[in-house]
PQR file with spaces between the fields and no chain letter, atoms N, CA, C, O and H, PARSE charges and radii, in Angstrom:
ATOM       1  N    UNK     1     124.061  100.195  107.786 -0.4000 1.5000
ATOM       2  CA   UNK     1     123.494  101.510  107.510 -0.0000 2.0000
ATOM       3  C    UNK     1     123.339  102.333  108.781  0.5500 1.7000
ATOM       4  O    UNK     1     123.241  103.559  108.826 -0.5500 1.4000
ATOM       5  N    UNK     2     123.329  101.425  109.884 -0.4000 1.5000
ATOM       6  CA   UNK     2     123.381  102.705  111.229 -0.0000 2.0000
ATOM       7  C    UNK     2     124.226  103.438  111.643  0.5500 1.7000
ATOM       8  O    UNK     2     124.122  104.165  112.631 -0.5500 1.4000
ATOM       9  H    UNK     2     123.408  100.428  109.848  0.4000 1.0000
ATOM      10  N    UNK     3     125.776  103.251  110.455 -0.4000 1.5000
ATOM      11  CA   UNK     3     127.047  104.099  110.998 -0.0000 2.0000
ATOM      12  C    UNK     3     126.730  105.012  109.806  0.5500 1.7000
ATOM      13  O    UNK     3     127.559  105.913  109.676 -0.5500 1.4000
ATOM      14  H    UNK     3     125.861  102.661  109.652  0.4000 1.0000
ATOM      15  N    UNK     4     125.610  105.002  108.788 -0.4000 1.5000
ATOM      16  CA   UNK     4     125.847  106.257  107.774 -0.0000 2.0000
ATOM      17  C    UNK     4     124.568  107.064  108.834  0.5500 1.7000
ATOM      18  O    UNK     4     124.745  108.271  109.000 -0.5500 1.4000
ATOM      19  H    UNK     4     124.937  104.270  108.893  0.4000 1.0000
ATOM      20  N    UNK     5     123.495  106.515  109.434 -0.4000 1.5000
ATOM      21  CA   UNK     5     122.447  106.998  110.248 -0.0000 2.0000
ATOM      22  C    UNK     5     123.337  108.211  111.710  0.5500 1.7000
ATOM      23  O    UNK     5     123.037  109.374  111.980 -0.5500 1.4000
ATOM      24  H    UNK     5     123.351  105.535  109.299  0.4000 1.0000
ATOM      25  N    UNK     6     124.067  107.621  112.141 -0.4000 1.5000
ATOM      26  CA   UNK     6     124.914  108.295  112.812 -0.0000 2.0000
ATOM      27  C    UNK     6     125.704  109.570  112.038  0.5500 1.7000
ATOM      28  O    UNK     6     125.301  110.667  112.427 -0.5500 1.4000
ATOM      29  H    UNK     6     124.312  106.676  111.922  0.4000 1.0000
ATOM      30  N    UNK     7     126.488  109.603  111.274 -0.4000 1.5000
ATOM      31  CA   UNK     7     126.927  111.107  110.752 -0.0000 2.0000
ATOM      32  C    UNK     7     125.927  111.580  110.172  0.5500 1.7000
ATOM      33  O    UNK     7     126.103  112.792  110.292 -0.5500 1.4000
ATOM      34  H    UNK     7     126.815  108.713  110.958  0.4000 1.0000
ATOM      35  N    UNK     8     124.775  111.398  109.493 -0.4000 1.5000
ATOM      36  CA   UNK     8     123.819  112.449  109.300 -0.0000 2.0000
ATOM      37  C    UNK     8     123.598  112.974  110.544  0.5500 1.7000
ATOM      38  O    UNK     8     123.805  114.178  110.692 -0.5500 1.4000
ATOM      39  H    UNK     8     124.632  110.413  109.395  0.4000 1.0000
ATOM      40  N    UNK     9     123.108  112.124  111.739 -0.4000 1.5000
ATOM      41  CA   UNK     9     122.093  112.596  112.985 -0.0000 2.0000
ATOM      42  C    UNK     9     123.780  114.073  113.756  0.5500 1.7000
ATOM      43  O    UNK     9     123.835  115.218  114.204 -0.5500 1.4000
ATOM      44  H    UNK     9     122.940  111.145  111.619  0.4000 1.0000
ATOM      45  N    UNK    10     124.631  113.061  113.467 -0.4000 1.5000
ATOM      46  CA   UNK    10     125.651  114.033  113.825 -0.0000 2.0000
ATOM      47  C    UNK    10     126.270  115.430  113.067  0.5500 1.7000
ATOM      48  O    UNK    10     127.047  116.086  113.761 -0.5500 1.4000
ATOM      49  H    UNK    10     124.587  112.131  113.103  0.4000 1.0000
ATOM      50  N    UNK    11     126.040  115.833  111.967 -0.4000 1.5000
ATOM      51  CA   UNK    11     125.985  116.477  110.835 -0.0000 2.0000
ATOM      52  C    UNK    11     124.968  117.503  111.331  0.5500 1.7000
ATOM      53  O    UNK    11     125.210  118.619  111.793 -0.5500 1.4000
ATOM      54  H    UNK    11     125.409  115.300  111.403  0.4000 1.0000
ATOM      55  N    UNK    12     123.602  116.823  111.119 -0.4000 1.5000
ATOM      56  CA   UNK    12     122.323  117.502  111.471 -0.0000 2.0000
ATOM      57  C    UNK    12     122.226  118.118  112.909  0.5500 1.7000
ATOM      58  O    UNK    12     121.534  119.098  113.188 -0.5500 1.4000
ATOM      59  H    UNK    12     123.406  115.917  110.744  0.4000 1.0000
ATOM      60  N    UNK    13     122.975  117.446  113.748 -0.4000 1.5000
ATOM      61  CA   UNK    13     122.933  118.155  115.038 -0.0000 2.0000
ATOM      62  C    UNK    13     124.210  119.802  115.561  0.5500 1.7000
ATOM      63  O    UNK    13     124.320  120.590  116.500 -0.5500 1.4000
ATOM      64  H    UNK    13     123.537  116.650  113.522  0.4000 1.0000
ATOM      65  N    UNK    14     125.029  119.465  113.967 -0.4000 1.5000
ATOM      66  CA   UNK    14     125.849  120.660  114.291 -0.0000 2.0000
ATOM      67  C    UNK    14     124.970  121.991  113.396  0.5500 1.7000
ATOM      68  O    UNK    14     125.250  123.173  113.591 -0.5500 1.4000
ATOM      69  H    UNK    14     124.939  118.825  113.204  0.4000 1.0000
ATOM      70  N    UNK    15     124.388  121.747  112.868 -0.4000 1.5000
ATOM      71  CA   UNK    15     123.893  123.193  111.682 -0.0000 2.0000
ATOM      72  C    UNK    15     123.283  124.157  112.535  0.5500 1.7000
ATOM      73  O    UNK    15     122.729  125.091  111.955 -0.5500 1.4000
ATOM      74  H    UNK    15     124.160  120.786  112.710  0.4000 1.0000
ATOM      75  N    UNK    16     123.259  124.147  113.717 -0.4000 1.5000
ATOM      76  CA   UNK    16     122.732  125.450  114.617 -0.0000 2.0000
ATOM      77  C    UNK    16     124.177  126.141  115.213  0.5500 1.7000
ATOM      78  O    UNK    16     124.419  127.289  115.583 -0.5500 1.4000
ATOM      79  H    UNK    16     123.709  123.388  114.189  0.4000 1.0000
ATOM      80  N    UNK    17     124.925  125.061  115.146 -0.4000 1.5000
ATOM      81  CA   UNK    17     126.188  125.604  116.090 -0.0000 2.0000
ATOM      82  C    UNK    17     126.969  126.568  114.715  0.5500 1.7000
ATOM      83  O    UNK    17     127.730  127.488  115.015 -0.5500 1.4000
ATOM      84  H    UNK    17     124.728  124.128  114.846  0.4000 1.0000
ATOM      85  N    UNK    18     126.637  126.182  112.992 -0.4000 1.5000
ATOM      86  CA   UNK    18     127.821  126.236  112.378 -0.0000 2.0000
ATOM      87  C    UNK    18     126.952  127.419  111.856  0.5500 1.7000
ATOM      88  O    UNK    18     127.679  127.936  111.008 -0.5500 1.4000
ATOM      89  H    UNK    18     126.020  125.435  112.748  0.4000 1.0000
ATOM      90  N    UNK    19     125.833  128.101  111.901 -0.4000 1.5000
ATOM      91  CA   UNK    19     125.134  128.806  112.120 -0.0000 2.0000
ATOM      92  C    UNK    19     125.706  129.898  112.543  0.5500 1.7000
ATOM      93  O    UNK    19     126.278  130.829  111.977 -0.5500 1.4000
ATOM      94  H    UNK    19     125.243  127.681  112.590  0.4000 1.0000
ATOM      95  N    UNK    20     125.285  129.448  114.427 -0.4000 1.5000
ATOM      96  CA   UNK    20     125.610  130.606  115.204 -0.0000 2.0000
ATOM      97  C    UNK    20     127.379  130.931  115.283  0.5500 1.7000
ATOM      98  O    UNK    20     127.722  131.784  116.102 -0.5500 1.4000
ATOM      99  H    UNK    20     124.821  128.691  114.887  0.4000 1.0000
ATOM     100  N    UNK    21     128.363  130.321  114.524 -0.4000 1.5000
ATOM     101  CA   UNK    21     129.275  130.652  114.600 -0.0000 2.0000
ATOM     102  C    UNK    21     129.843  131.488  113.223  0.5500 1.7000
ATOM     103  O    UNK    21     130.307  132.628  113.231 -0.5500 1.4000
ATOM     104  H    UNK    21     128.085  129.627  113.860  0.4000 1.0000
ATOM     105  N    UNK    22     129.679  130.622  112.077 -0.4000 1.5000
ATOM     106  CA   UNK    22     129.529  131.658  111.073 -0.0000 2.0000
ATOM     107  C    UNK    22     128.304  132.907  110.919  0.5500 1.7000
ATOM     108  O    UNK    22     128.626  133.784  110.117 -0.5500 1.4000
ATOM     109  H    UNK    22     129.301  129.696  112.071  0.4000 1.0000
ATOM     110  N    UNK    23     127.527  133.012  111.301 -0.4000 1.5000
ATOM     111  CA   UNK    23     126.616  134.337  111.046 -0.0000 2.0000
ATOM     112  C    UNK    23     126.960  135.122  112.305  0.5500 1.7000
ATOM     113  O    UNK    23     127.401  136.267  112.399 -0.5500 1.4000
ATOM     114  H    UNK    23     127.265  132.300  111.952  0.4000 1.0000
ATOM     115  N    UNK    24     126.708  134.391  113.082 -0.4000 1.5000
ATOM     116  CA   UNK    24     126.133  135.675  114.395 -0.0000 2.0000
ATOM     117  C    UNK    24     128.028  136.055  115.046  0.5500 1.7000
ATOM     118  O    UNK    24     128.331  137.154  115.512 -0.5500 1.4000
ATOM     119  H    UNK    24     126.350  133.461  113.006  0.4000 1.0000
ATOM     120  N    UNK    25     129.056  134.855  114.907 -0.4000 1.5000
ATOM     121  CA   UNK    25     130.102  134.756  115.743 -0.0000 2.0000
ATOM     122  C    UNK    25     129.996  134.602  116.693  0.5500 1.7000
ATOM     123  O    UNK    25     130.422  135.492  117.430 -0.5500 1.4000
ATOM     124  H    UNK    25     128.810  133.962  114.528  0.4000 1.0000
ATOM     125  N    UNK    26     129.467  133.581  117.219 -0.4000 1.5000
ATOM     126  CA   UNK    26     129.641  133.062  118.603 -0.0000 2.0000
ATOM     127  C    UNK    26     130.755  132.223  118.653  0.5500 1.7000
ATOM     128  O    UNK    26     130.848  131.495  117.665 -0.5500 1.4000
ATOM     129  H    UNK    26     129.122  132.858  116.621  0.4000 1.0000
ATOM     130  N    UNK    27     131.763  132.077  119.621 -0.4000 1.5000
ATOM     131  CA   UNK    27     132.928  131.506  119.679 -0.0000 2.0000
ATOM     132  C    UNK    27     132.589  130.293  120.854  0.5500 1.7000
ATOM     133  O    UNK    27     133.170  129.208  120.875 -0.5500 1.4000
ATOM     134  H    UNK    27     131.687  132.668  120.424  0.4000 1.0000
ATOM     135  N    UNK    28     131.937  130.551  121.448 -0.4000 1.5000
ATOM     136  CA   UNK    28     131.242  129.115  122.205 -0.0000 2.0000
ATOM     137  C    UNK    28     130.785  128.061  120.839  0.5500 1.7000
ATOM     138  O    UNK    28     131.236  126.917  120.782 -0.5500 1.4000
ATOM     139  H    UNK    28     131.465  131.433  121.431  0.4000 1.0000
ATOM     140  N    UNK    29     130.004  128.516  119.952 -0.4000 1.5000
ATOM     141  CA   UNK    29     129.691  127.712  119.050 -0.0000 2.0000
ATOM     142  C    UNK    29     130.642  127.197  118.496  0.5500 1.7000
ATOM     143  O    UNK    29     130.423  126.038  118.143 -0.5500 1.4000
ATOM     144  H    UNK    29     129.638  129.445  119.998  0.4000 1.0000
ATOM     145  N    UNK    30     131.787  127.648  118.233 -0.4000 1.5000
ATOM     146  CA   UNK    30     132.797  127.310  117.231 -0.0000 2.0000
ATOM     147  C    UNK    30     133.628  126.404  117.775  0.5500 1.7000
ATOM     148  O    UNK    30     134.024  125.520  117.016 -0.5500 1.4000
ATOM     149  H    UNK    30     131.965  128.589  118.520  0.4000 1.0000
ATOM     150  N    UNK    31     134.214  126.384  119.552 -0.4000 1.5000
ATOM     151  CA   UNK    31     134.131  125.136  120.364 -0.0000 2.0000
ATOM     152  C    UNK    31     133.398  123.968  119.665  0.5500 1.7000
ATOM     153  O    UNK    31     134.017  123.109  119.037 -0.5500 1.4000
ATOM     154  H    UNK    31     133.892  127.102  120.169  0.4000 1.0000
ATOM     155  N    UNK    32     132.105  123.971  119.794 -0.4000 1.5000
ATOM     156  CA   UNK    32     131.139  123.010  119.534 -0.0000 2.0000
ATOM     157  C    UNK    32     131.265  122.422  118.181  0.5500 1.7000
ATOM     158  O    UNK    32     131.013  121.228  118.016 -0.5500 1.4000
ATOM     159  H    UNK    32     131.602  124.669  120.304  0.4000 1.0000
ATOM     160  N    UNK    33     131.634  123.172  117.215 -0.4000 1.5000
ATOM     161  CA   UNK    33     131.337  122.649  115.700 -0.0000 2.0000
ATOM     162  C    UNK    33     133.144  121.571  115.503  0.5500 1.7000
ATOM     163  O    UNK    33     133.593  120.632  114.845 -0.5500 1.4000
ATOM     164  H    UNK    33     131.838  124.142  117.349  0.4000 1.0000
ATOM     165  N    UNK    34     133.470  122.302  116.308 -0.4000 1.5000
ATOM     166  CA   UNK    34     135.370  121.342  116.490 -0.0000 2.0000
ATOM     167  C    UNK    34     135.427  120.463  117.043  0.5500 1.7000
ATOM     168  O    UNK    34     136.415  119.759  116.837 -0.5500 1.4000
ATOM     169  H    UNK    34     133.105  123.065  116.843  0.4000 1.0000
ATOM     170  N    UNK    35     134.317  119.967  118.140 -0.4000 1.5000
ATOM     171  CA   UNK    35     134.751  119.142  118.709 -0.0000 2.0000
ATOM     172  C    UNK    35     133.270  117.943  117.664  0.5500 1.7000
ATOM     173  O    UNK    35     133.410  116.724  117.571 -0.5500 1.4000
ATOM     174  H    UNK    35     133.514  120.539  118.307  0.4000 1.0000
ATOM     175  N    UNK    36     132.505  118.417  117.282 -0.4000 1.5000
ATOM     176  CA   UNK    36     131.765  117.970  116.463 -0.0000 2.0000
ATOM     177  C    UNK    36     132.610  116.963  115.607  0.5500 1.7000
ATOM     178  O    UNK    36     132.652  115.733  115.594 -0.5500 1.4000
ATOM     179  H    UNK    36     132.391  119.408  117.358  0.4000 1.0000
ATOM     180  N    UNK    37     133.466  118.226  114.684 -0.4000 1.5000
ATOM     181  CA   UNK    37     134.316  117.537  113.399 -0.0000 2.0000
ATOM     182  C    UNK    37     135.138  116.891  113.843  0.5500 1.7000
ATOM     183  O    UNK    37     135.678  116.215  112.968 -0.5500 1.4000
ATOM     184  H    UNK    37     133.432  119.226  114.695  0.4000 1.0000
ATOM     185  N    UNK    38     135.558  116.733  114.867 -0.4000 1.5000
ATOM     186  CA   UNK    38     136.469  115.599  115.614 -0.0000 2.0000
ATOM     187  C    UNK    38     135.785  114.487  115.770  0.5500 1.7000
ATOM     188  O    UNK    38     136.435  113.452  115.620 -0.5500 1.4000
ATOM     189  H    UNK    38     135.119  117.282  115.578  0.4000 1.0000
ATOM     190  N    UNK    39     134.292  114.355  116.112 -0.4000 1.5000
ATOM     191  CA   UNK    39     133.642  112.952  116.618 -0.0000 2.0000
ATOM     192  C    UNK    39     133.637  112.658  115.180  0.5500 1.7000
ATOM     193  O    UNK    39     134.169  111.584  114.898 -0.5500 1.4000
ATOM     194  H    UNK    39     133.764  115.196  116.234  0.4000 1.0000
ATOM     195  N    UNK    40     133.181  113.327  114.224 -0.4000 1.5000
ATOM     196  CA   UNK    40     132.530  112.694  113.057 -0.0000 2.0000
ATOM     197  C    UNK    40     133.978  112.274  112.111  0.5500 1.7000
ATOM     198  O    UNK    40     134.010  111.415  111.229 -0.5500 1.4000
ATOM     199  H    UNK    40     132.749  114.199  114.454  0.4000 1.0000
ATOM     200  N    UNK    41     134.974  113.019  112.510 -0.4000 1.5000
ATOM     201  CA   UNK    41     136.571  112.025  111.786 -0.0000 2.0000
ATOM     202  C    UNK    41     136.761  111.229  112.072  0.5500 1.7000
ATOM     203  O    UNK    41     136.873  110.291  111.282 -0.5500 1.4000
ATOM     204  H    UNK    41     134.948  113.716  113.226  0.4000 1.0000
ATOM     205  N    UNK    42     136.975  111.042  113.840 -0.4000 1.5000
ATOM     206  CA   UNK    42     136.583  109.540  114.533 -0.0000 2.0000
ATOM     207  C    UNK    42     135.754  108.602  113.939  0.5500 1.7000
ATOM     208  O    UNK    42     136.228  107.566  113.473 -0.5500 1.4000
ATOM     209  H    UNK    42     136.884  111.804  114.481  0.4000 1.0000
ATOM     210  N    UNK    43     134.334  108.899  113.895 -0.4000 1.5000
ATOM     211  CA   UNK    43     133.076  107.839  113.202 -0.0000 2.0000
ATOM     212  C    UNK    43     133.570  107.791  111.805  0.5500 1.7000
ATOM     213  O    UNK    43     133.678  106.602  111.504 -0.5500 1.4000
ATOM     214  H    UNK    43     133.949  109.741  114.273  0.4000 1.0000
ATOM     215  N    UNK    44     133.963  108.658  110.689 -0.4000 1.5000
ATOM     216  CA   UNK    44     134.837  108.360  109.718 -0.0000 2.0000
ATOM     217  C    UNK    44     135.779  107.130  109.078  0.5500 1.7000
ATOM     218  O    UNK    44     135.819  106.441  108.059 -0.5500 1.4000
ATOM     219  H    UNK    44     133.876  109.624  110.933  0.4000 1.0000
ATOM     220  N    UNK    45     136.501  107.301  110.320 -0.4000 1.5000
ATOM     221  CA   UNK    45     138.100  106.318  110.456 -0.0000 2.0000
ATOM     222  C    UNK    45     137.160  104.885  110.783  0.5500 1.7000
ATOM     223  O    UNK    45     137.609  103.834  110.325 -0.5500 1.4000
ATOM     224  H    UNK    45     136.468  107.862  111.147  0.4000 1.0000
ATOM     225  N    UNK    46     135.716  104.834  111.659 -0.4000 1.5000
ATOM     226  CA   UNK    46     136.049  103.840  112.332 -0.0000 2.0000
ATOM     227  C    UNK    46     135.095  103.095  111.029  0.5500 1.7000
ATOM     228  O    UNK    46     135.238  101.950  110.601 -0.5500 1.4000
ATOM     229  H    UNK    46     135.351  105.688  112.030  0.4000 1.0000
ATOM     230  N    UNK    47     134.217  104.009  110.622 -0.4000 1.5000
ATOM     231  CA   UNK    47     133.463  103.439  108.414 -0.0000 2.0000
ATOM     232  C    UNK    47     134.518  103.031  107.855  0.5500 1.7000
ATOM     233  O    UNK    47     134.446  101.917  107.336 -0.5500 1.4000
ATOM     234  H    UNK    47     134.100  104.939  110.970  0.4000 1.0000
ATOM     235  N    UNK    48     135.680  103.692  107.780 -0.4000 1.5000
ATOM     236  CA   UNK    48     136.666  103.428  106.755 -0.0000 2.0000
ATOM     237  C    UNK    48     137.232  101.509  107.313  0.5500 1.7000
ATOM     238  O    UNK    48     137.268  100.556  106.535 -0.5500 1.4000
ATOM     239  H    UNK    48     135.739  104.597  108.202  0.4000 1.0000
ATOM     240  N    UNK    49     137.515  101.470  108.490 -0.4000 1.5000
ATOM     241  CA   UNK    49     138.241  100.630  109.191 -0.0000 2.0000
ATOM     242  C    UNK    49     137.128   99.298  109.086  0.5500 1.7000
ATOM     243  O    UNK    49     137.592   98.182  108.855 -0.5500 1.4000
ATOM     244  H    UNK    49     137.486  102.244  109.123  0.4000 1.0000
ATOM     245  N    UNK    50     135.597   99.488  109.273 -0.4000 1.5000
ATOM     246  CA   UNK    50     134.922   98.297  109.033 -0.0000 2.0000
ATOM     247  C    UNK    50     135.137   97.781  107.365  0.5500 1.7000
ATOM     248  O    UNK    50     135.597   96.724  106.933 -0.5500 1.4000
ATOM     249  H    UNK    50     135.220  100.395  109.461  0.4000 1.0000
ATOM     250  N    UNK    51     134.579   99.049  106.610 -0.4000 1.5000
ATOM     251  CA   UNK    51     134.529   98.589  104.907 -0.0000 2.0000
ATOM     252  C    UNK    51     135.656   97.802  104.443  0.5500 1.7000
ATOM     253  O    UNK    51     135.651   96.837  103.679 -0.5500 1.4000
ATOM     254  H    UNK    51     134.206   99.908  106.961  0.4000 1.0000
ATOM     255  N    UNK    52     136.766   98.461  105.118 -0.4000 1.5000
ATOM     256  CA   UNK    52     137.972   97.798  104.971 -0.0000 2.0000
ATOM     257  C    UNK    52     138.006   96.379  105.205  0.5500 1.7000
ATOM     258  O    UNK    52     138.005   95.600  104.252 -0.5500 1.4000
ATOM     259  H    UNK    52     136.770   99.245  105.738  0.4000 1.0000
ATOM     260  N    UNK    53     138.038   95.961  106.461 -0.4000 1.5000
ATOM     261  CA   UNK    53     137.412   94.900  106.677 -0.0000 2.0000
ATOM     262  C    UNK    53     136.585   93.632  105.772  0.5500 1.7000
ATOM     263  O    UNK    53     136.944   92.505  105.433 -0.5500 1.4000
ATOM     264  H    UNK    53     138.039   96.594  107.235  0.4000 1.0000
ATOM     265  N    UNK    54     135.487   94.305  105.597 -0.4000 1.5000
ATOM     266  CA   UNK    54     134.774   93.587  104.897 -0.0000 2.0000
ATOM     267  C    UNK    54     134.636   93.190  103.679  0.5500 1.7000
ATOM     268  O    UNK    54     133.910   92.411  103.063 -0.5500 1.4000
ATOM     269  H    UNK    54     135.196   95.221  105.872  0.4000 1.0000
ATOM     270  N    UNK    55     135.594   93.982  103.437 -0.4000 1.5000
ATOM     271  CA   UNK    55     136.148   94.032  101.384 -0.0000 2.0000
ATOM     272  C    UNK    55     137.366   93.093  101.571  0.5500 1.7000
ATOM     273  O    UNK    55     137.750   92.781  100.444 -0.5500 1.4000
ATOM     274  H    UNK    55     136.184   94.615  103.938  0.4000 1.0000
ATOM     275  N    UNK    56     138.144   92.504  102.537 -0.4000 1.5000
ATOM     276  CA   UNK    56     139.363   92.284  102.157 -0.0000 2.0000
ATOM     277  C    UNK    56     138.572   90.922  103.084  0.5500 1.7000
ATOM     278  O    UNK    56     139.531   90.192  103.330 -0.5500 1.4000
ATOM     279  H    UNK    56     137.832   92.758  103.453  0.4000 1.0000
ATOM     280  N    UNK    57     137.790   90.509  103.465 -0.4000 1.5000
ATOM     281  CA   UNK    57     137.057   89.302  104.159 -0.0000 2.0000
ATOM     282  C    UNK    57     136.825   88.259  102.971  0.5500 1.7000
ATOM     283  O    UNK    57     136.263   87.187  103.193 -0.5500 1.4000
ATOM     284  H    UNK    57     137.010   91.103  103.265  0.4000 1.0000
């Protein structure tokens, strides 16, 4: 349960950036929310790659 604890905390830590990029348009923010959705596809692949694992164990 600490890799589903991780994309919330990571999720929860972008909603200011996805914020200030959709409302206000800040393009610094929008940097931030991409490289965000990149860590959290990463942490994604690497859920998918344990369950996997452990179902076929």
């Amino acid at each position: 349960m600490s890799q589903f604890s991780r994309v919330k905390d990571l999720v929860d830590s972008l909603e200011g950036d996805f914020e200030k990029f959709y409302d206000k348009g800040n393009q610094a923010a929008g940097t931030r929310v991409r490289k965000g959705m990149q860590e959290l596809k990463n942490l994604a692949q690497e859920i998918r790659v344990d369950v996997q694992s452990k179902k076929n164990a």
